[in-house]
ZAKEPA-173647 format. One line per field, with one value per residue (C-alpha): residue number from 1; residue in three letters; x, y, z. Coordinates in steps of 0.5 Angstrom, whole numbers, plus 500, padded with zeros to 3 digits. Last residue first. Layout:
% ZAKEPA-173647
k	(NUM	...)
r	(ALA	...)
xx	(X	...)
yy	(Y	...)
zz	(Z	...)
***
This chain:
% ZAKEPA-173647
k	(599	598	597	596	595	594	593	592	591	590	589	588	587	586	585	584	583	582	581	580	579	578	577	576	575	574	573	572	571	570	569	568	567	566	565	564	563	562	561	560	559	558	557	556	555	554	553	552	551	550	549	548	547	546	545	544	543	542	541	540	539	538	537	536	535	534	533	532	531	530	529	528	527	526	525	524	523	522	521	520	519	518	517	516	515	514	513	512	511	510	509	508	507	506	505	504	503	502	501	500	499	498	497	496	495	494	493	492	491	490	489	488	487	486	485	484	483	482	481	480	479	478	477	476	475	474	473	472	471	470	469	468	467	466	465	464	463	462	461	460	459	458	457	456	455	454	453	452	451	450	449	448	447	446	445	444	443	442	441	440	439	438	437	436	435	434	433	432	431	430	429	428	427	426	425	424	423	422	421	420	419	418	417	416	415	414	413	412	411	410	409	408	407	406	405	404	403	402	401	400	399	398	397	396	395	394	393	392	391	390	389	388	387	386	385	384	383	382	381	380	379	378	377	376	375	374	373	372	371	370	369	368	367	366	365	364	363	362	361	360	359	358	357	356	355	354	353	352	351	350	349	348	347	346	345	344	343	342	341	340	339	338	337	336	335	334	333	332	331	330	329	328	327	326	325	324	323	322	321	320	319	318	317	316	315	314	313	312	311	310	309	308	307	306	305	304	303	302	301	300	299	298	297	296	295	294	293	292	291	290	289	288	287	286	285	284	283	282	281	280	279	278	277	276	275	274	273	272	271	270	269	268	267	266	265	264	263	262	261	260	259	258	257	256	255	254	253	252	251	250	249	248	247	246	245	244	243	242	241	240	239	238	237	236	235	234	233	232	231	230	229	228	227	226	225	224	223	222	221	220	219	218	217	216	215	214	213	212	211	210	209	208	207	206	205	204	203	202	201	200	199	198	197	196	195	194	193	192	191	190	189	188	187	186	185	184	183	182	181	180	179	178	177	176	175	174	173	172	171	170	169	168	167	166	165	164	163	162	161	160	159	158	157	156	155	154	153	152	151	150	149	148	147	146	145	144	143	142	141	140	139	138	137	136	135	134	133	132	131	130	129	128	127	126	125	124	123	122	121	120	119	118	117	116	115	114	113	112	111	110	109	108	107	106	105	104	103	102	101	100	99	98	97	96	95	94	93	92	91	90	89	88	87	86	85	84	83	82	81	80	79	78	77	76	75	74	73	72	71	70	69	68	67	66	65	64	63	62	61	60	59	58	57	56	55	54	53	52	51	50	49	48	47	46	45	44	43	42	41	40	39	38	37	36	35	34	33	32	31	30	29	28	27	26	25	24	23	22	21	20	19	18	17	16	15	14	13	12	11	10	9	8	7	6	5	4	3	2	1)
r	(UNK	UNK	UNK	UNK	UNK	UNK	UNK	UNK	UNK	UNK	UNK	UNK	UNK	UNK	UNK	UNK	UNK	UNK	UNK	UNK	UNK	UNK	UNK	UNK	UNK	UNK	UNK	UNK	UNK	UNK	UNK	UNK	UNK	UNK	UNK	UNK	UNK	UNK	UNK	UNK	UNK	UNK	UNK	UNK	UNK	UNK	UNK	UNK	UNK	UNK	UNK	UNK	UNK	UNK	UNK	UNK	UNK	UNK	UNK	UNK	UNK	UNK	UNK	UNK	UNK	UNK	UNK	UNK	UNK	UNK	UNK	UNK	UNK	UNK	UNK	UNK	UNK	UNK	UNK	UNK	UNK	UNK	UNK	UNK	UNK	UNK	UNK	UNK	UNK	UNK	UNK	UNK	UNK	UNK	UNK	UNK	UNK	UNK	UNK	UNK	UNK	UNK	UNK	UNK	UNK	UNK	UNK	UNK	UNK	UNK	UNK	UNK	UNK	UNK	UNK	UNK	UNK	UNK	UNK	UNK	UNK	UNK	UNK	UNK	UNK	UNK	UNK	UNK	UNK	UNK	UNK	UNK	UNK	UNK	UNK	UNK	UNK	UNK	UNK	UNK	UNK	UNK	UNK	UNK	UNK	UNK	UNK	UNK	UNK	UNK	UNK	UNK	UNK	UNK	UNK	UNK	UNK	UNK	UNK	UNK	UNK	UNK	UNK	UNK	UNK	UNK	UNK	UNK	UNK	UNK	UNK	UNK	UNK	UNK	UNK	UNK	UNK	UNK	UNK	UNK	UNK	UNK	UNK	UNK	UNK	UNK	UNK	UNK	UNK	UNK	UNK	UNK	UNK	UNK	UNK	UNK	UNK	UNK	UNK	UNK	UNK	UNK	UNK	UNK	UNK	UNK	UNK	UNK	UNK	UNK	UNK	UNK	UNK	UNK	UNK	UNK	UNK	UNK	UNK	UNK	UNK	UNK	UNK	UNK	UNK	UNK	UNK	UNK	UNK	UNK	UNK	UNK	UNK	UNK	UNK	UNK	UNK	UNK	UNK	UNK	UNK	UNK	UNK	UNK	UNK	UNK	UNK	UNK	UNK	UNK	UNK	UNK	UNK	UNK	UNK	UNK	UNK	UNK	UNK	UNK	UNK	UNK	UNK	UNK	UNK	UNK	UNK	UNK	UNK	UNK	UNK	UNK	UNK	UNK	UNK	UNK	UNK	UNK	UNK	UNK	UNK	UNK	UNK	UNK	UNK	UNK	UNK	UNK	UNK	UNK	UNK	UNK	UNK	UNK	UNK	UNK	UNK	UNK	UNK	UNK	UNK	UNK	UNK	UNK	UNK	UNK	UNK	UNK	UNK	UNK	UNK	UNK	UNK	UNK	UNK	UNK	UNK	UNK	UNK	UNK	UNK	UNK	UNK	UNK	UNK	UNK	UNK	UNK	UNK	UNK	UNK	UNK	UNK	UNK	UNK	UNK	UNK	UNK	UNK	UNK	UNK	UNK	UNK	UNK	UNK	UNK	UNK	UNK	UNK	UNK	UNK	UNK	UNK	UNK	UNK	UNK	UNK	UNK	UNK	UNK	UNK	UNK	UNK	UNK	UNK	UNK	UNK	UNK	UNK	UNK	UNK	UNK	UNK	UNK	UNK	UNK	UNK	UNK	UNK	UNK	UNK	UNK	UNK	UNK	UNK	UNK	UNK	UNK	UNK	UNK	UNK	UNK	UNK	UNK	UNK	UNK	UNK	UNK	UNK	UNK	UNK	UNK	UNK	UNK	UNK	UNK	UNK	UNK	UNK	UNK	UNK	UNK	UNK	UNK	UNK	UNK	UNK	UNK	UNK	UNK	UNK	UNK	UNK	UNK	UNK	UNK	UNK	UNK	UNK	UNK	UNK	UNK	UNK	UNK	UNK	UNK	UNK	UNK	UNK	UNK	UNK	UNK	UNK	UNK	UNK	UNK	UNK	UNK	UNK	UNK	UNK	UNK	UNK	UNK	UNK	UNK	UNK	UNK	UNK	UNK	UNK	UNK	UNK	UNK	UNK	UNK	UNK	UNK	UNK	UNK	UNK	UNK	UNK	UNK	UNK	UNK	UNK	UNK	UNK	UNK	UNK	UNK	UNK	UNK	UNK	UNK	UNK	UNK	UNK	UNK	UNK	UNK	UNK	UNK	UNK	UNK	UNK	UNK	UNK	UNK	UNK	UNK	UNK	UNK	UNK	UNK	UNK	UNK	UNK	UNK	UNK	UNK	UNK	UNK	UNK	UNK	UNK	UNK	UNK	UNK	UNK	UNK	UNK	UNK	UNK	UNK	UNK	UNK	UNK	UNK	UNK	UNK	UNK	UNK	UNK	UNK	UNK	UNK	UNK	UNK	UNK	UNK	UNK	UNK	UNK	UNK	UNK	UNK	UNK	UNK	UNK	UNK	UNK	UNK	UNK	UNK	UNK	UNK	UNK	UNK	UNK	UNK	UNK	UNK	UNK	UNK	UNK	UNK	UNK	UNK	UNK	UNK	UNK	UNK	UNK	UNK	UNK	UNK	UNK	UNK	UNK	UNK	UNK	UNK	UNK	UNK	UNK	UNK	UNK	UNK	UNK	UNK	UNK	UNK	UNK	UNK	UNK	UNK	UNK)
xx	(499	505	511	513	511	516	521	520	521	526	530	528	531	537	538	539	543	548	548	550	555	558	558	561	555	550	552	552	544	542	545	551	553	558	561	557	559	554	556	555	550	549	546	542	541	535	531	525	531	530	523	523	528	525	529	528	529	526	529	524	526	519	513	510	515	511	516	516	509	511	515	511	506	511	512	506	504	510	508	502	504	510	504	504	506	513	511	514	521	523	520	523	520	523	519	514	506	502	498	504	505	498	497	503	500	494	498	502	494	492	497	497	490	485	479	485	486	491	484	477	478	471	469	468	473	468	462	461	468	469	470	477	479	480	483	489	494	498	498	491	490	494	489	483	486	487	480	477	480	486	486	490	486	490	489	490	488	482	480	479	475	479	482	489	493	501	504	511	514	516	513	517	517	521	520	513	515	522	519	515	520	525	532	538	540	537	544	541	545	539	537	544	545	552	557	558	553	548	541	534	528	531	527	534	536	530	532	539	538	532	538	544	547	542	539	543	544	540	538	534	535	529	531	527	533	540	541	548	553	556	556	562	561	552	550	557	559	561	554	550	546	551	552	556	554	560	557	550	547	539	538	530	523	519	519	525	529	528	526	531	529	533	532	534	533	530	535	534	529	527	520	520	523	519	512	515	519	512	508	513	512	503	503	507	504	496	496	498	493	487	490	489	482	480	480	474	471	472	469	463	462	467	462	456	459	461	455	451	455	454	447	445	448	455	457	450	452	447	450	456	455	452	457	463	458	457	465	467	462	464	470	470	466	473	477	472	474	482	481	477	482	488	488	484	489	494	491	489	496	499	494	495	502	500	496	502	505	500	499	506	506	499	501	507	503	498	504	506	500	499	504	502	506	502	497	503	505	498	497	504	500	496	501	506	500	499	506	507	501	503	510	507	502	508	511	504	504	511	510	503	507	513	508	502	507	510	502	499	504	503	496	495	500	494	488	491	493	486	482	485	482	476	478	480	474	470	473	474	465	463	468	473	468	467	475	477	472	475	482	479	474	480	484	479	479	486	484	478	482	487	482	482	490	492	490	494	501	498	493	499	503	496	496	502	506	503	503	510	511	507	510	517	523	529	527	523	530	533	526	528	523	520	514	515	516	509	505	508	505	500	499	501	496	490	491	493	486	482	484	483	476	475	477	472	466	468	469	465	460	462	460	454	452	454	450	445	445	446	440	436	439	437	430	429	430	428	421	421	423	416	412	415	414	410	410	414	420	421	419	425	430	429	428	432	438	438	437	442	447	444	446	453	453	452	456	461	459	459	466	468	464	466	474	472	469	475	479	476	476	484	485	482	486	493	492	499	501	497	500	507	506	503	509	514	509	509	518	517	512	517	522	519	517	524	527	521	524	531	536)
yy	(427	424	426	429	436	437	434	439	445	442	442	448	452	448	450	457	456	451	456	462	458	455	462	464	461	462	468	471	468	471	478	481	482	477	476	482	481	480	473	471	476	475	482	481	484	487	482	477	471	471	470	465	461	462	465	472	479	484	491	494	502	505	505	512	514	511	505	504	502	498	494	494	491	485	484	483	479	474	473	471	467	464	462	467	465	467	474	479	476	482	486	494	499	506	511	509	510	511	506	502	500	498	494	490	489	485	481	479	477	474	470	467	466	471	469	469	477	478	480	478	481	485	486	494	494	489	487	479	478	476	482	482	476	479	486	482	481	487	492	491	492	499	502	498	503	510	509	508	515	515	520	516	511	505	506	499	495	501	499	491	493	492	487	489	484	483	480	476	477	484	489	495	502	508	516	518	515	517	525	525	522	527	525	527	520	517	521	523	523	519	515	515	509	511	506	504	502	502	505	501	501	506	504	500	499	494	490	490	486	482	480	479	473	469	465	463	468	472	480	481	488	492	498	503	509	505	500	501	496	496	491	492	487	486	482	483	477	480	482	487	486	488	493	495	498	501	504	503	506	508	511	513	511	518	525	530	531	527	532	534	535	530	525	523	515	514	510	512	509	514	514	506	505	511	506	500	505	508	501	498	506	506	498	499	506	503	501	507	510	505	507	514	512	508	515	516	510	512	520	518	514	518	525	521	519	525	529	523	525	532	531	528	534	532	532	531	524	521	525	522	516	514	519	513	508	512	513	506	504	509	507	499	502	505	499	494	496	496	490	487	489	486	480	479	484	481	474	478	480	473	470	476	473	466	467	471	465	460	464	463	456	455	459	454	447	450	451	444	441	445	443	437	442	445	447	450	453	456	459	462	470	467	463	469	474	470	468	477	478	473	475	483	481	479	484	488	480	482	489	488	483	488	492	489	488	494	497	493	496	503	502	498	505	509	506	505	514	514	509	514	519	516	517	524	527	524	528	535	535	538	543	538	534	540	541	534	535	541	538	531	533	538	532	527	532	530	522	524	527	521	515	516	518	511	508	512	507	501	504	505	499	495	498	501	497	491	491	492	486	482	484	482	487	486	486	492	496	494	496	504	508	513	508	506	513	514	509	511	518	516	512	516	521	517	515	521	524	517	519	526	525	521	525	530	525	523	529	534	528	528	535	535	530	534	540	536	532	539	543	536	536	543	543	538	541	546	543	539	547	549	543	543	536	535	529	535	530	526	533	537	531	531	538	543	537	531	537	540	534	532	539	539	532	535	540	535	532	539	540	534	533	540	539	533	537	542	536	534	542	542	536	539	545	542	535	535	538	534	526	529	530	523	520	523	521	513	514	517	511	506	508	508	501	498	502	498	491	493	494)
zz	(446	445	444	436	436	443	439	433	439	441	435	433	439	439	432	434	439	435	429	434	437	430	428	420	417	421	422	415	414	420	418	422	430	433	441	444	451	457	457	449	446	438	435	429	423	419	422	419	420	428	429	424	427	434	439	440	444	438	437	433	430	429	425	422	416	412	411	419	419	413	417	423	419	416	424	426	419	421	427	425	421	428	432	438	444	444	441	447	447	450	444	444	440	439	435	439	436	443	440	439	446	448	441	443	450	446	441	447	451	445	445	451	450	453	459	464	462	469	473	467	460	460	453	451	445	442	447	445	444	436	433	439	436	429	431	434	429	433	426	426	434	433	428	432	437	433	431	438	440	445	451	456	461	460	452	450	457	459	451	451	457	465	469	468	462	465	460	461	455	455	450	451	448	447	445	448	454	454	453	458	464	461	457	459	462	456	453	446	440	436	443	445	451	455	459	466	471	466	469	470	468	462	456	453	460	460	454	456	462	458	454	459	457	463	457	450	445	440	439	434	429	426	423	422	423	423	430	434	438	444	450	455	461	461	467	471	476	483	484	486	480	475	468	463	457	452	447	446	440	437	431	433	428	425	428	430	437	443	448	453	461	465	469	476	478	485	488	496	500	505	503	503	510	512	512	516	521	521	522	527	532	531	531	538	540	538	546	549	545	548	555	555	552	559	562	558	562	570	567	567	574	577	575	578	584	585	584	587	594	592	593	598	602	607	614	616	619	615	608	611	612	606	602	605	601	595	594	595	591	585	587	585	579	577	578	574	567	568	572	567	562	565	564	557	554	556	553	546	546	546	542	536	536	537	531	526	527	526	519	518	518	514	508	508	509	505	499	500	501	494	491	485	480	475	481	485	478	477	484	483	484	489	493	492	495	501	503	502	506	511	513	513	518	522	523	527	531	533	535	539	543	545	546	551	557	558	555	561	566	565	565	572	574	571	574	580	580	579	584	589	587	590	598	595	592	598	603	598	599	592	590	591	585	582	581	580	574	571	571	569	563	561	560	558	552	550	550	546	541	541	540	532	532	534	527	524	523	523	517	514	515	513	506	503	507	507	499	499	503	498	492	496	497	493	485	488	489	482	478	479	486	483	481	489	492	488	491	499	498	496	501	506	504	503	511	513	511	513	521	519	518	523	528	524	525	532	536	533	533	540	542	538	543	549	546	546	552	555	552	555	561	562	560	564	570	569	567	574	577	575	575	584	585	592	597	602	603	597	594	597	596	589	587	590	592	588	582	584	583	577	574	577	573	566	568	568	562	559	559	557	551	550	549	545	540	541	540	533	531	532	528	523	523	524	520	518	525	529	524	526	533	533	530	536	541	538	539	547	547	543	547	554	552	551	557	561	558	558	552)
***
């Protein structure tokens, strides 16, 4: 594709994106243009007003010695009632521009935000955290940025058409000498956005690359640190920095070339305009008055034209940004749910039968797995990693769904299941905690009608009503971003807590005390035990690796390449299996030779 082919393409495409934004935002944006319309219009009248002031009272004075009182206040009384009205007129414009231009925004973001949660953890595995940041943020902004110049640039219309009327009204000959500067003007612009927006598109990209660096960078800060790597890391941050740099040199020195000419053109037909109307004023073909009504009308409406050339240039961004954005609201993969309810109270029987499931692989996670738990329950689930563990933990709660093979929540399909009645049903605790930077309280309600009474109930069972005395403000210490005043175990006691406060009736535990002393581990799972003789705990399957962890179960399910190979008390399996034995034994032994190095 050619480069002119190119640039209309993205024009035609920015246009397309406009129309859409006037339409979301019909009536306000209707009232910015307005305000436009009549900052236009007055600006002309403003130089009418100039025009005639030269003549029947400026000229006459200079010529008689005398002002006039009369029409000197006038005068003035109409400049005035003019600069007022004008300046309503740009406040219409600007405030209520800006209105709309922030409305977009906000909307598309929601927009965006939304499709992301509706959207199943197998798409976010695919698209970096950083890139979807840039979309939510920069690309939205990207793509509306262009609609804060837009009205101005609809009113230069009318300000052109009514102007160019006053001015041919005024003295034609003067009108078309300076009309030449416009059709300048316009094919400078043409040829600077053909310029500008291949470059505008790249450093637009661009900012996507950095951002998802950044936000790897940060995220990994404690590895790199761990690790010696932070040159390396510098080094990589400061690579696609440079990049998005020359981008933005690139189109800054597009700029830098053609923006003194576009800002100079105009006052050279001012000067043009003036030095013709000298000689016609002193050769009586024209009144000193229109030759200043002209070139006061160039003169003001020379800079407004400049605002079809800041729309041309935000195209680009606004056509990179959009395709940016619509790529995540168009992203098919968003799981349907039903309307069932789980039925009855208390701990859930649950059963897969014939699990299947692959990531987009030729080797499959999970290949066939069954099993079932009773009604409160706790059964592990061991084996060695990458067998499909975590995989099966997150089916369980549906973050994803089984390529084959049903999941039944006692009798129910997951599938059937509505959004509400699975997260009131099922619960998981990952491994890897995720602690907001907020109160003790805003982390284990996460902003749900909880009473502090059900929380300390919840915060006792997880083994963490203890530290959580000790904070200086109790429920209400704030726990700093990512929870880095907390332990890790504190942190896994403390996202415990979050999920049995909402009182699951199936909870899942991805390895989810692996930092917690295994004492205390066992009073965790001691109190849920009891919770579920009461009839108020629920059903437990734990991912787990410790010995002590793993003896504390009902029964296990041995895991060996996504299949199940064994299931059966802890006791029963280290017996018959020697790979389960070895597994376990792997852990212990690791774990003791890690004791006995040196500190």
């Amino acid at each position: 594709m050619s480069q002119r082919s190119a640039a209309t393409g993205t024009t035609r495409r920015g246009l397309a994106v406009l129309t859409i934004g006037m339409r979301e935002q019909r009536k306000l944006f209707s009232v910015a243009v307005a305000g436009s319309l009549v900052y236009g219009g007055l600006t002309v009248a403003d130089a009418w007003v100039l025009g005639w002031a030269t003549d029947s009272v400026i000229a006459p004075a200079f010529a008689s010695g005398e002002l006039a009182g009369g029409l000197a206040l006038a005068v003035t009384a109409l400049f005035l009632g003019i600069a007022l009205l004008r300046a309503l007129g740009v406040i219409g414009r600007r405030l209520v521009g800006g209105i709309v231009y922030f409305r977009l925004i906000a909307d598309y973001r929601r927009q965006v935000t939304r499709r992301y949660l509706a959207l199943p953890v197998r798409w976010h595995a695919q698209h970096p955290t950083g890139q979807l940041l840039s979309n939510a943020n920069a690309d939205v902004e990207a793509v509306w940025g262009v609609m804060m110049p837009l009205p101005m640039a609809i009113g230069v219309l009318a300000m052109l058409a009514v102007g160019i009327v006053a001015m041919l009204t005024a003295d034609v000959v003067l009108t078309i000498v300076g009309l030449v500067i416009f059709p300048l003007l316009f094919a400078i612009n043409v040829v600077y956005q053909r310029l500008l927006s291949p470059r505008i598109s790249r450093a637009q990209a661009l900012r996507a690359d950095v951002s998802a660096v950044a936000h790897e960078s940060f995220d990994g800060a404690l590895v790199v640190k761990t690790m010696g790597r932070e040159a390396e890391e510098t080094e990589r941050f400061r690579a696609v920095s440079a990049r998005l740099r020359d981008a933005n040199v690139a189109a800054g020195q597009v700029r830098s070339a053609f923006d003194p000419v576009l800002e100079a053109l105009p006052s050279f037909g001012v000067l043009l305009v003036v030095l013709l109307g000298i000689e016609r004023v002193l050769s009586g073909a024209a009144q000193p008055g229109d030759v200043v009504q002209v070139a006061y009308l160039f003169t003001v409406i020379a800079f407004p034209v400049r605002a079809f050339g800041w729309v041309l240039g935000e195209l680009p961004r606004s056509v990179v940004g959009w395709d940016r954005v619509r790529a995540v609201l168009d992203a098919t993969g968003a799981m349907a749910y039903g309307a069932a309810k789980v039925p009855g109270s208390g701990p859930v029987r649950l059963a897969a039968h014939d699990v299947h499931f692959g990531h987009d692989s030729a080797v499959p996670v999970l290949a066939g797995v069954s099993f079932d738990v009773e009604p409160g329950r706790t059964v592990a689930v061991v084996g060695l990693t990458g067998s499909g563990k975590s995989t099966l933990a997150a089916l369980l709660i549906r973050l994803m769904d089984a390529d084959d093979g049903q999941i039944m929540l006692d009798g129910r399909d997951l599938r059937e299941l509505s959004h509400d009645a699975l997260a009131a049903t099922v619960a998981l605790v990952p491994q890897q905690t995720f602690i907001f930077d907020d109160t003790v309280r805003g982390n284990v309600t996460l902003g749900a009608a909880i009473s502090d009474d059900e929380v300390w109930a919840a915060l006792r069972v997880a083994q963490a009503d203890r530290f959580v005395v000790a904070l200086p403000e109790g429920l209400d210490a704030q726990l700093g971003e990512r929870g880095t005043t907390l332990s890790g175990g504190q942190r896994q006691r403390l996202a415990l807590a979050r999920a049995l406060v909402r009182r699951p009736r199936l909870l899942v535990l991805d390895d989810a005390t692996s930092a917690v002393d295994p004492e205390v581990e066992g009073r965790i799972l001691a109190a849920l035990r009891a919770r579920t003789a009461g009839s108020g705990g629920p059903t437990v399957l734990v991912i787990a690796y410790r010995r002590a962890t793993i003896a504390l179960a009902d029964e296990v399910v041995f895991l060996t390449d996504g299949r199940v190979a064994d299931r059966g008390p802890h006791a029963e399996l280290l017996t018959r299996s020697a790979a389960y034995r070895d597994i376990v034994d792997a852990y212990d032994q690791a774990r003791a030779a890690m004791a006995a190095e040196p500190r």
